[in-house]
N, CA, C and O of each residue as an XYZ file, in Angstrom:
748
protein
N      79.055     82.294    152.204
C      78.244     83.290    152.871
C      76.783     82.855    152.722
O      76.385     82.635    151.577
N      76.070     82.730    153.590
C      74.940     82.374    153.798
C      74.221     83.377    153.224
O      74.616     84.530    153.399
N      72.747     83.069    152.242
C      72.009     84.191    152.094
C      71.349     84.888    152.763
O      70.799     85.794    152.138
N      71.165     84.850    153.796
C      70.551     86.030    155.080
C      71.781     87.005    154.921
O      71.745     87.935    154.116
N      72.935     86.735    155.774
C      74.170     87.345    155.305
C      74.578     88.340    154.265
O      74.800     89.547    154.370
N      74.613     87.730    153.483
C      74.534     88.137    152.052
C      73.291     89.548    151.904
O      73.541     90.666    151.453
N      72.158     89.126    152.355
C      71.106     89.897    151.626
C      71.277     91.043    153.061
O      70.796     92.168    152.933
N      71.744     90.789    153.943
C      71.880     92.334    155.010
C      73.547     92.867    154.516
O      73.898     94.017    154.780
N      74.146     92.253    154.054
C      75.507     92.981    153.283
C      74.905     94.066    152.516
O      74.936     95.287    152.668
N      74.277     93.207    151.536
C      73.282     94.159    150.112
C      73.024     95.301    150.544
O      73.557     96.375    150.264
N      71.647     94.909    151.696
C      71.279     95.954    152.391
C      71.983     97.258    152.922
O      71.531     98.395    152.789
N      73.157     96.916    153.542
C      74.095     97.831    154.216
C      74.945     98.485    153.441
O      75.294     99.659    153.563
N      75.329     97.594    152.513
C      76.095     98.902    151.753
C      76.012     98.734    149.938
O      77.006     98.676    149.213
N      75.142     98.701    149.656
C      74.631     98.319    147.878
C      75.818     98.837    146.822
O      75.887     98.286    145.724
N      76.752     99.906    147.169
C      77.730    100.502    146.423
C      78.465     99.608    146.261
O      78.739     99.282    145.106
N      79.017     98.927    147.347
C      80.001     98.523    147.703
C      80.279     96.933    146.901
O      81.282     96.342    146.502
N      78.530     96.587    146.931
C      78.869     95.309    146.521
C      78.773     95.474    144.518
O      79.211     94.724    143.645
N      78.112     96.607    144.440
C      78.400     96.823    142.694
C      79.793     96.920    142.146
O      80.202     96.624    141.023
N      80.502     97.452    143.303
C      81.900     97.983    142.864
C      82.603     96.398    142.649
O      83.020     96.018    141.555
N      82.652     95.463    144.059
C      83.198     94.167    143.729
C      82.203     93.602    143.019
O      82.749     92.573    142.620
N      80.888     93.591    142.515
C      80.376     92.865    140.998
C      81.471     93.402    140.042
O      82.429     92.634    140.131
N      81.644     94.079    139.449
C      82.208     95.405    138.368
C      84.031     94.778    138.281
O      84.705     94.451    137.304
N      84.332     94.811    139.633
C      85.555     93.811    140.238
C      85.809     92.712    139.313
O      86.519     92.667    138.308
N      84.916     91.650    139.991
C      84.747     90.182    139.507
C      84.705     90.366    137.958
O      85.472     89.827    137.160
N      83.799     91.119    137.702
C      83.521     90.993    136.109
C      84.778     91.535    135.153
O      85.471     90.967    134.309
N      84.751     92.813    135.645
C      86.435     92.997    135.226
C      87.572     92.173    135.046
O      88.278     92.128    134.038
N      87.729     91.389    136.311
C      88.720     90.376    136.157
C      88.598     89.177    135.163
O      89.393     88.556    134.458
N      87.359     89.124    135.395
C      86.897     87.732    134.419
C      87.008     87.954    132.895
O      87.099     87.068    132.045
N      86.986     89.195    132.708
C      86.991     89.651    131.302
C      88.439     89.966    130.872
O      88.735     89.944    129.677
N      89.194     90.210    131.665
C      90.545     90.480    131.432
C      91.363     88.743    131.108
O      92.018     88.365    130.137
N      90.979     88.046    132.320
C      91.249     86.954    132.202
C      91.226     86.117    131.001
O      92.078     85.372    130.518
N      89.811     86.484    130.570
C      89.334     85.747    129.606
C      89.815     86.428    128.323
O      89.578     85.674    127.379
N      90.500     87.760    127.855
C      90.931     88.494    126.677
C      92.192     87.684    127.205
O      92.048     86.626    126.594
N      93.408     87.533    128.018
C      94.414     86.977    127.788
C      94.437     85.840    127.307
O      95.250     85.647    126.403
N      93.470     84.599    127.793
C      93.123     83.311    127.057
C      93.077     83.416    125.893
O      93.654     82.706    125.070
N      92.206     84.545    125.650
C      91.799     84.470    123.691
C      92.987     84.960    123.041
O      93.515     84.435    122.060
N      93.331     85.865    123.565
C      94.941     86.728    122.928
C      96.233     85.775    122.901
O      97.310     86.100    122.402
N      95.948     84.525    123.531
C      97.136     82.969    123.772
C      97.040     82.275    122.662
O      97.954     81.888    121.934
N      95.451     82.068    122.506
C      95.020     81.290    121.536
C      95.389     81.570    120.332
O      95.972     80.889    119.489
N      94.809     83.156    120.313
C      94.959     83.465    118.288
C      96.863     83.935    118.024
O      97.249     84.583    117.052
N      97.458     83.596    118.749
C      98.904     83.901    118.647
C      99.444     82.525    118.278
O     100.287     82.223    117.433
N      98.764     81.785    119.103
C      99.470     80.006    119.062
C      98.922     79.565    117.153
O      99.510     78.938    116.272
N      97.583     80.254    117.190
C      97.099     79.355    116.054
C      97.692     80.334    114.520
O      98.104     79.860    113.461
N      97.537     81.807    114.910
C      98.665     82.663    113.754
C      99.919     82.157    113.731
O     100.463     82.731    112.787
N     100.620     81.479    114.184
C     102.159     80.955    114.664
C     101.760     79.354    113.641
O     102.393     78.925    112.676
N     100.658     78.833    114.217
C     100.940     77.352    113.448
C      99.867     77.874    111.691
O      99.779     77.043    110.787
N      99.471     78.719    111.609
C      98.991     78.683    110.115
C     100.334     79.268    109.628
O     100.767     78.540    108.734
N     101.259     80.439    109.911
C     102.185     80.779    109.493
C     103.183     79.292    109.046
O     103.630     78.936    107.956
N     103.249     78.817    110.097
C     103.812     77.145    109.485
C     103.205     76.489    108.535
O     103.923     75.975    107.677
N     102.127     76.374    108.463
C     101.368     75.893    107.658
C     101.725     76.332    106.248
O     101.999     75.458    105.426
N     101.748     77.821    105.844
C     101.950     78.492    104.762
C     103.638     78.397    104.721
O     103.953     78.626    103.553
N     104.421     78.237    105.247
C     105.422     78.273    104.758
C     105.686     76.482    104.225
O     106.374     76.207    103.242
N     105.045     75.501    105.029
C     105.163     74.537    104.661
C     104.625     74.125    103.026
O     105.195     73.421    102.192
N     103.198     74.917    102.933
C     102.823     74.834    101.502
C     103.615     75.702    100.406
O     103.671     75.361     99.224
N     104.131     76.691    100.845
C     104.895     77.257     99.957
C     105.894     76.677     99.466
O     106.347     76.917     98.346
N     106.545     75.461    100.642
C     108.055     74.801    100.121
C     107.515     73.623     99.240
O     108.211     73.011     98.430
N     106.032     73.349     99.524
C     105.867     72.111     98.255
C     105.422     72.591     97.262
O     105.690     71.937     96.254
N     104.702     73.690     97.069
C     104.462     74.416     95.993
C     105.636     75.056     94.812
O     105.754     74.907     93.596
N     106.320     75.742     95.732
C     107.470     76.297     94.848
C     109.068     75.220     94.825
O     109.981     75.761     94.201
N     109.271     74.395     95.187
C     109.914     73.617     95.266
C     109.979     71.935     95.380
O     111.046     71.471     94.977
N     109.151     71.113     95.790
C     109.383     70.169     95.992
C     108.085     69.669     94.805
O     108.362     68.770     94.010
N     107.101     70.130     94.781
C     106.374     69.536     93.093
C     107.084     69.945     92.277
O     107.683     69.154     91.549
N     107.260     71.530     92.125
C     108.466     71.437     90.651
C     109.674     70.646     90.151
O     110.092     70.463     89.007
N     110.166     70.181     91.482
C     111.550     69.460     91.436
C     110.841     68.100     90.777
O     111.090     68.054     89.572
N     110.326     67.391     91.067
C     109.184     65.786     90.837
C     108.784     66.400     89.394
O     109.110     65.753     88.399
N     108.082     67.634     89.239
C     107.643     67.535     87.582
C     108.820     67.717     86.727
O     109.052     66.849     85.885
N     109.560     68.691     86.829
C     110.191     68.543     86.210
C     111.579     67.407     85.793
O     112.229     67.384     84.748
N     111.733     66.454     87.125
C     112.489     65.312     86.934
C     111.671     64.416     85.872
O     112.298     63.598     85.198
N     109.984     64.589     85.682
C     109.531     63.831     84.903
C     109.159     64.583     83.627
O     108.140     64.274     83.008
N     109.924     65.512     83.247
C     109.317     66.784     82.099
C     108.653     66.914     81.874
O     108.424     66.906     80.665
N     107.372     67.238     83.052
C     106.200     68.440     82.861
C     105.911     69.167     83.189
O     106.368     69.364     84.315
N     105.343     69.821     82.884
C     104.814     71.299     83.076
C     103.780     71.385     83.342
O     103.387     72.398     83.920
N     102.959     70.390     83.038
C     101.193     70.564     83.097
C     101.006     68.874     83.297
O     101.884     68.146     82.834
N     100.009     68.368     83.895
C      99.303     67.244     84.366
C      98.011     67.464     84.528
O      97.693     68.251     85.420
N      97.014     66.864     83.758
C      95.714     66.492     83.698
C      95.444     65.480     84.824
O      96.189     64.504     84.724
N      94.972     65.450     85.406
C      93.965     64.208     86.328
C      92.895     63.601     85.797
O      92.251     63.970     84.815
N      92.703     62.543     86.557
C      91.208     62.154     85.896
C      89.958     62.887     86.023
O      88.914     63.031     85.388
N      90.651     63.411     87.424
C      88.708     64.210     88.015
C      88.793     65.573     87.244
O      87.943     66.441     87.448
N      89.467     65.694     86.664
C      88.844     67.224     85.615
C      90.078     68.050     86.488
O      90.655     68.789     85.691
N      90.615     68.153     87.744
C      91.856     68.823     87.803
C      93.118     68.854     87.670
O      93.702     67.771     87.673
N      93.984     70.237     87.500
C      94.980     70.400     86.821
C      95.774     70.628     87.609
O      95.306     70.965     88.696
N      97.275     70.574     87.506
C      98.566     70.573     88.063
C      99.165     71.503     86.970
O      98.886     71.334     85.783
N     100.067     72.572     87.438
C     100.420     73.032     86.206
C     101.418     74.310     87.129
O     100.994     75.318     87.695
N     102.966     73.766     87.001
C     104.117     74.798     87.211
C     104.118     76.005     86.657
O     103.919     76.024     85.443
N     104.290     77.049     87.215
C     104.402     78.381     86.691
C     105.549     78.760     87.025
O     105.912     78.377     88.138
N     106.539     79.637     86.207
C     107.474     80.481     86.744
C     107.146     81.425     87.271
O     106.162     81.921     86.722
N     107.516     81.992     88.163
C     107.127     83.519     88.806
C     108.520     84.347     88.864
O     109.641     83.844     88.944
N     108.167     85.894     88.799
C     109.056     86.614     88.372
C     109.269     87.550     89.697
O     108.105     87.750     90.044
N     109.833     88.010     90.324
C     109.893     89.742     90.529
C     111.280     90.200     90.215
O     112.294     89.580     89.893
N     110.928     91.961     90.478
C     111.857     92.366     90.005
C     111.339     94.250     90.969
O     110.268     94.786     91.252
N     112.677     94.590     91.129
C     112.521     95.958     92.040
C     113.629     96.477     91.861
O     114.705     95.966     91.550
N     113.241     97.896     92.138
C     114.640     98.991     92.078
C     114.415     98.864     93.948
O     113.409     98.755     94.648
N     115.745     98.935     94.227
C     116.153     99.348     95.635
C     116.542    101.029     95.274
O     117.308    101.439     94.402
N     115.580    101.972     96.453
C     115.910    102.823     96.150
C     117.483    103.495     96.252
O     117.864    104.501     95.654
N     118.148    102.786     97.028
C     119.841    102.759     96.914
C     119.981    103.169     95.388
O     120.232    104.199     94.762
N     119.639    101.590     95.053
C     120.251    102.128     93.164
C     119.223    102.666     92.167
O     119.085    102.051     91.109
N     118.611    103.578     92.367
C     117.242    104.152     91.696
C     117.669    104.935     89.924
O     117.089    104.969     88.839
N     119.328    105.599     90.610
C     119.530    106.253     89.677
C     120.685    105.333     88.307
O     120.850    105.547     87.106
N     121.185    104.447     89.135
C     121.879    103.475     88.206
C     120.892    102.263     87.598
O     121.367    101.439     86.818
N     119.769    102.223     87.926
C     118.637    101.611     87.118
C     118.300    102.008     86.124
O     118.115    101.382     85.080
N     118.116    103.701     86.450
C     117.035    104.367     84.780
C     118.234    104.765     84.168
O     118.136    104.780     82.941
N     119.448    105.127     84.653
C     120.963    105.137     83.795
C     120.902    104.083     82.635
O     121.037    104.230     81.420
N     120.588    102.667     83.611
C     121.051    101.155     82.508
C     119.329    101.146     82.018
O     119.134     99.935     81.916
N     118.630    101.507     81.833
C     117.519    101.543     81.258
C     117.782    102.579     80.187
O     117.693    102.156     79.035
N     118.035    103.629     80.318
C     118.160    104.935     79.337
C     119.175    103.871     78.072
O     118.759    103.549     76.959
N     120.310    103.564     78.562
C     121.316    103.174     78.029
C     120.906    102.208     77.302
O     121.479    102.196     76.213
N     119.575    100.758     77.552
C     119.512    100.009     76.988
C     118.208    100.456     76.121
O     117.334     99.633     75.846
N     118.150    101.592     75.777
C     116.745    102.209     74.642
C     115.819    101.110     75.389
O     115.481    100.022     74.923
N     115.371    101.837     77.109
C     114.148    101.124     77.187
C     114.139    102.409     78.912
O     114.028    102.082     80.094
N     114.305    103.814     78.292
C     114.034    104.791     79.203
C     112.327    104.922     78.794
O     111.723    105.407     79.750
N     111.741    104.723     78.041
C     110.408    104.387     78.044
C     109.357    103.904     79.307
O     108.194    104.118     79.649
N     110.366    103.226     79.706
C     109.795    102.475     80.704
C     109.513    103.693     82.333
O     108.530    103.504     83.049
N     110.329    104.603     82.583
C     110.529    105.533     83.232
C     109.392    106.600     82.920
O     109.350    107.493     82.073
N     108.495    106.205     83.887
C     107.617    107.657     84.474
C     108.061    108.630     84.798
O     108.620    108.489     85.885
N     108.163    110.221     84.189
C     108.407    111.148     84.743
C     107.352    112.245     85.498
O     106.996    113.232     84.853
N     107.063    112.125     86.321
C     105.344    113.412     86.903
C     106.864    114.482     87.522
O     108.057    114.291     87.763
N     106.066    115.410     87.552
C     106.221    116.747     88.532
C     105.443    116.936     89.066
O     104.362    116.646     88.554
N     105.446    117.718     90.835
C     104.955    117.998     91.845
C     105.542    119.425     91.889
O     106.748    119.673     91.895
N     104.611    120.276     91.916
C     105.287    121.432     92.509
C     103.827    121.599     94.297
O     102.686    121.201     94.531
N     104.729    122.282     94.922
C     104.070    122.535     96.457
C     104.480    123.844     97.397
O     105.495    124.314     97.911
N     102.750    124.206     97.281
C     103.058    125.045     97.900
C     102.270    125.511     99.063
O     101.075    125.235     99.176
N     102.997    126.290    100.020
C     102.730    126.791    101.645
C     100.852    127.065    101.845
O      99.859    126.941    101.128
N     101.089    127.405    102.966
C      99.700    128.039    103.158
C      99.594    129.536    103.009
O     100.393    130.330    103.506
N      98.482    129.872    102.244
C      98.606    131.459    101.726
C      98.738    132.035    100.746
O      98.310    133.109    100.323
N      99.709    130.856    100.162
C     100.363    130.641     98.657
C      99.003    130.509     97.460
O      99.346    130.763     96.306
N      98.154    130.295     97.581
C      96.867    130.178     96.630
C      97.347    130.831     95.574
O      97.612    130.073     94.641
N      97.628    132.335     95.310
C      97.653    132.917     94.296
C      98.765    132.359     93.486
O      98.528    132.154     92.296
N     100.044    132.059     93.994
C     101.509    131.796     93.350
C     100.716    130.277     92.961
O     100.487    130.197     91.754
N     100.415    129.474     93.499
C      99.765    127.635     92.935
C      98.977    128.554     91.866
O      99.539    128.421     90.779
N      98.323    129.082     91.814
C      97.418    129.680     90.382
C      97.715    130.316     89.726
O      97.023    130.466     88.719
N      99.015    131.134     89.910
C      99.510    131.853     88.709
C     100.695    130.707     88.241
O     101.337    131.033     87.243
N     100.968    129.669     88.739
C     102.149    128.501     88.262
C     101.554    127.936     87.608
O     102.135    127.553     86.592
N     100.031    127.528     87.777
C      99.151    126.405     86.994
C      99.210    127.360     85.894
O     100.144    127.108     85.133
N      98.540    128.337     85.578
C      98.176    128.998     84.647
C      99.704    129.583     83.385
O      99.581    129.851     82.190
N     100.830    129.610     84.117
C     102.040    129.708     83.515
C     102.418    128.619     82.822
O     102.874    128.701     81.682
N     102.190    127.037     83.728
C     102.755    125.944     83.405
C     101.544    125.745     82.117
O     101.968    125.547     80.978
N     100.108    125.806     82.352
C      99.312    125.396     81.439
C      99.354    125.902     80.035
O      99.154    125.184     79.055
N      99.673    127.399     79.983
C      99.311    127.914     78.934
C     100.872    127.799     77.930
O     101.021    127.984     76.722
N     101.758    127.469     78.864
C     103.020    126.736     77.991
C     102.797    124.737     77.108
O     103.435    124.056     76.306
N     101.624    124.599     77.859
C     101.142    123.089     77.325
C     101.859    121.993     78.098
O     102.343    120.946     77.667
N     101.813    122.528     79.484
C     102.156    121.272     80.723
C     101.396    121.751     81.177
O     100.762    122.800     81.054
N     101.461    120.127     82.364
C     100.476    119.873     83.753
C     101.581    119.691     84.511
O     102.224    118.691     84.193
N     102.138    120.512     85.666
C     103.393    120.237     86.197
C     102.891    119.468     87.460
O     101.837    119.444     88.096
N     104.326    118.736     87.560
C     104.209    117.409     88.371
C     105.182    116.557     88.698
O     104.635    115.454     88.715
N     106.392    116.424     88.987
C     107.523    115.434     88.895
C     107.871    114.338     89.724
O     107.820    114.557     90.934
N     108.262    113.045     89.295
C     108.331    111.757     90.050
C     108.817    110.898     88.961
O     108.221    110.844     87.886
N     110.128    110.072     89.266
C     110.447    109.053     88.145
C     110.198    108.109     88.418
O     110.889    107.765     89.376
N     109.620    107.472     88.152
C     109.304    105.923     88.752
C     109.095    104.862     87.855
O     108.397    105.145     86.881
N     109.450    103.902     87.920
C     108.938    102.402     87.273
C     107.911    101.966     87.962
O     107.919    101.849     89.188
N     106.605    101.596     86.947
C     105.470    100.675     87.651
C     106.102     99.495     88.138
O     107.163     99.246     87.566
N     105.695     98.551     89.193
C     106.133     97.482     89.508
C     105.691     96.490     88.443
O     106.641     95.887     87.946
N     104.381     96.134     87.920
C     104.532     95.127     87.035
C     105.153     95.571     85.386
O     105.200     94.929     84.337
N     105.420     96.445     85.615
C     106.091     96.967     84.104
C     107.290     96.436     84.017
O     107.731     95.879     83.012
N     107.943     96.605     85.198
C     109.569     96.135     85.693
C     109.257     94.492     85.819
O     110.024     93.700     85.270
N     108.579     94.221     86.255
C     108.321     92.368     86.807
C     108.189     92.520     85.606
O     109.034     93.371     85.326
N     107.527     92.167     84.458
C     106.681     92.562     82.906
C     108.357     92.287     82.028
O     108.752     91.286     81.430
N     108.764     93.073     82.172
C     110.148     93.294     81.535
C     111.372     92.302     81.719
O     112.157     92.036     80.809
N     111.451     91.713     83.189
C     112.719     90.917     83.493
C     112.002     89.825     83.138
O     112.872     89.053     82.734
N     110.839     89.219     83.025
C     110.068     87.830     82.574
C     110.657     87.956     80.998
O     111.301     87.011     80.543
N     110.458     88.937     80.332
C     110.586     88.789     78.785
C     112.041     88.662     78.857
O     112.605     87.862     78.110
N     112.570     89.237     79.524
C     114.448     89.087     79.187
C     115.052     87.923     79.542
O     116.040     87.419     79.008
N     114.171     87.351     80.831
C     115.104     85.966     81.084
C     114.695     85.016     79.919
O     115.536     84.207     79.526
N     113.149     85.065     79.192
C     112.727     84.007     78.089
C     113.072     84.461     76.798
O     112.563     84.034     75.761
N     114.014     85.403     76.879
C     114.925     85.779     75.620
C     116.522     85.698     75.950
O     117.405     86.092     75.189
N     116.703     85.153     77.137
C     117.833     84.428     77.483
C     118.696     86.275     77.640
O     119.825     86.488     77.197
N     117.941     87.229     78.259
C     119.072     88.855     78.332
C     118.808     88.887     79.439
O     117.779     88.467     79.967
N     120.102     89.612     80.142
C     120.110     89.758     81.233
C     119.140     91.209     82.104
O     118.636     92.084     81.401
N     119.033     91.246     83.394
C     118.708     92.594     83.869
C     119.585     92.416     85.226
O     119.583     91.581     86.131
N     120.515     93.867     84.878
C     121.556     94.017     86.253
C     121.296     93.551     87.364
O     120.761     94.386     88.093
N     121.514     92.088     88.037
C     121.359     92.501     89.056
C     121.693     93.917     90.737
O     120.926     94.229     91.648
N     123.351     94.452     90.387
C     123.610     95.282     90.702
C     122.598     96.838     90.721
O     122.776     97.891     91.334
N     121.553     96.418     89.800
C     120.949     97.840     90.017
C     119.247     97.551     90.420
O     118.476     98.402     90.865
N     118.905     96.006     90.101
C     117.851     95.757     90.542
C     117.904     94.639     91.316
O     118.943     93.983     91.241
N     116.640     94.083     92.377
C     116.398     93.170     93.172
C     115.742     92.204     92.098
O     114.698     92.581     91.564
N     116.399     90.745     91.684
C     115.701     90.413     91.325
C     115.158     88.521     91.663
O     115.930     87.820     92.316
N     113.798     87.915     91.127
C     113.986     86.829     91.617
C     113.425     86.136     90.848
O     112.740     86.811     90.079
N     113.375     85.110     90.671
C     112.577     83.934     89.679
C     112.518     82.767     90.449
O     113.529     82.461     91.080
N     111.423     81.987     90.522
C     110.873     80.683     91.102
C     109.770     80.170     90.324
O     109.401     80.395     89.171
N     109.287     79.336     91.355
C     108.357     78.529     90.288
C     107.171     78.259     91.445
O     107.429     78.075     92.634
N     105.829     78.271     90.870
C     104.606     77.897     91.879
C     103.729     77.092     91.174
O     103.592     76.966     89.957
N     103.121     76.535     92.149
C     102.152     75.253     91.591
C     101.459     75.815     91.715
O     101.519     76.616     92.647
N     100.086     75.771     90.680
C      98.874     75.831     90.469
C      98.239     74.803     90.224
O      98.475     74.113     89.232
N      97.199     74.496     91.211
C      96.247     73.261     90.860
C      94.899     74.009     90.740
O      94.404     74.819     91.524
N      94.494     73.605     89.730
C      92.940     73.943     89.108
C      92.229     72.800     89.091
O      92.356     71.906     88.255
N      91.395     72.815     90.108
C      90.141     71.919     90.814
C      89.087     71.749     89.630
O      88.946     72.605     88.756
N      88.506     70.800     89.674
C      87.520     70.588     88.589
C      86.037     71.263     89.101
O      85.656     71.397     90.264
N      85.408     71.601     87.986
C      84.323     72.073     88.688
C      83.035     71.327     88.769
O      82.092     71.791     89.411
């Protein structure tokens, strides 16, 4: 379109041509969010590879090499360290919540078991929540109920039992042990 053209278009109808600016730009911007939205999917997809690839030499393929050569720890020259760790977890599936603190009670280690109470109440209810606090308090509770195991208390616990060679059910807990490399860079 020639600019004479062009500038009596303008002229004639100025709405018209904001609406297809607004158009163009729209599109271009849409266009251009699908490009970027291609990109950071392709490159979340290959760091996800990335991390699973370091994870399999980390937790598996250096430990397998150190320990074929029995170590545990390696010094370098440049001041950094190599050094296998076991790693632990350990979880109640709430499936077996109650055959956990059962075999916990049972093994004199119900200690480990948080008990809180929750009491709850409606809207309106103000007075009954304040005459319960004041019932529960002046008996020498804070009422509140919830049994729970901390997670590193439980992780905490199956580390000491496997390096005392005792077991922890698997049937009542999730559990796992591996090994990760730690390299400590010199400074």
């Amino acid at each position: 379109m020639n600019e004479t053209l062009q500038k009596q278009f303008v002229e004639d109808a100025p709405q018209q041509v904001d609406e297809l600016e607004n158009v163009r730009s729209l599109s271009n911007y849409v266009i251009n969010l699908q490009k970027l939205e291609g990109e950071i999917l392709k490159e979340e997809t290959l760091l996800k590879q990335k991390k699973e690839r370091a994870d399999k030499i980390s937790s598996e393929v250096i430990p397998e090499i150190m320990e074929s050569m029995k170590l545990k720890t390696l010094k370098l020259q440049d001041g950094s360290a190599i050094e296998v760790k076991d790693v632990y977890s350990a979880t109640i599936p709430v499936i077996n919540r109650e055959g956990a603190y059962q075999w916990l009670r049972d093994n004199d280690l119900g200690d480990l078991i948080k008990n809180e109470i929750t009491v709850s109440f409606g809207r309106g209810e103000d007075n009954k929540a304040s005459e319960y606090t004041s019932l529960a308090e002046s008996k020498g509770y804070q009422p509140s109920q919830k049994l729970k195991v901390e997670p590193m208390t439980l992780k905490a616990l199956y580390r000491e039992r496997v390096e005392a060679k005792q077991d922890l059910p698997s049937e009542h807990f999730n559990l796992f042990k591996g090994n990760k490399t730690k390299i400590t860079r010199s400074k």
